[in-house]
C-alpha positions in Angstrom: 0.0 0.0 0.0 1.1 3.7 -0.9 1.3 5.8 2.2 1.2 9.5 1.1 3.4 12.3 2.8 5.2 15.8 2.3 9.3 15.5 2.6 11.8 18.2 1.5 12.2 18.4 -1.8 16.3 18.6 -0.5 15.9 15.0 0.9 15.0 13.2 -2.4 17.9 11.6 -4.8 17.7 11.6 -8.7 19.9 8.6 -10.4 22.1 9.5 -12.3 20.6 7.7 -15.4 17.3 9.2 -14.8 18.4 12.8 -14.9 19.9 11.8 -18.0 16.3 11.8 -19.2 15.2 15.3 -18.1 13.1 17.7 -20.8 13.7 21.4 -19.7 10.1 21.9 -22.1 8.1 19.2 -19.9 9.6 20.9 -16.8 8.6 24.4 -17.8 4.5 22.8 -19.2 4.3 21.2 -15.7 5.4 24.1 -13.7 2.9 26.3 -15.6 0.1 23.9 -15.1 1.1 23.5 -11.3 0.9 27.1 -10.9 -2.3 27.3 -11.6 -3.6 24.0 -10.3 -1.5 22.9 -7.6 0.1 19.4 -7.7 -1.8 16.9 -8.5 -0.2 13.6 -8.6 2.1 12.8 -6.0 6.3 11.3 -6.7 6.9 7.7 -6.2 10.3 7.5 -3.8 11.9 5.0 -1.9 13.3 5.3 1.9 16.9 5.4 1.6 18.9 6.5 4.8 18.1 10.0 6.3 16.4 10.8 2.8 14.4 9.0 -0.2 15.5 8.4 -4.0 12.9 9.3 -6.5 11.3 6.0 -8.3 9.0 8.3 -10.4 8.0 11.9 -11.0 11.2 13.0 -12.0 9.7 16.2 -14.3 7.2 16.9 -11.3 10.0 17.3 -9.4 11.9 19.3 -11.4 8.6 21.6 -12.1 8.8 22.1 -8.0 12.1 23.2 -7.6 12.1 25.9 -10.0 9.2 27.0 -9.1 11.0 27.5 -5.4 9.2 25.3 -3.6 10.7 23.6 -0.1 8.3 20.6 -0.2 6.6 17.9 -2.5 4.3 15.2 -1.6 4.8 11.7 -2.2 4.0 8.4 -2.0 6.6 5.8 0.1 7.1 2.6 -1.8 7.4 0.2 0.3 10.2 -2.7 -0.6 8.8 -6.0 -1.1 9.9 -8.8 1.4 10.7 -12.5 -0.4 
């Protein structure tokens, strides 16, 4: 089950290869819609440590932080247990 919460946009990791994947133009269409309508849809991140690493919602993200924003909400994946 997703549990939904607001962290610090500061305490969530990109990879590496998913920055890789970045579109400045999604970013900026995302941060105007969010502007006016708030965010919608919430990240996917894992607990890692002291902070989380993003899993999905990397443009979302992105869309936040230059719009200045401190926090994002989330949902916190769980890890699976075999």
């Amino acid at each position: 089950m997703l549990k939904k919460q607001k962290v610090p946009i500061a305490n969530v990791r990109v990879p590496v290869k998913r920055v890789k994947t970045l579109d400045a133009e999604k970013v900026r269409t995302i941060a105007e819609d969010m502007l006016e309508n708030g965010q919608t849809t919430p990240i996917r991140v894992r607990a890692d440590g002291e902070g989380f690493v993003l899993i999905e919602g990397l443009h979302r993200l992105e869309a936040l932080r230059a719009l200045g924003e401190e926090s994002i909400e989330v949902y916190l994946v769980q890890a699976r247990l075999h």
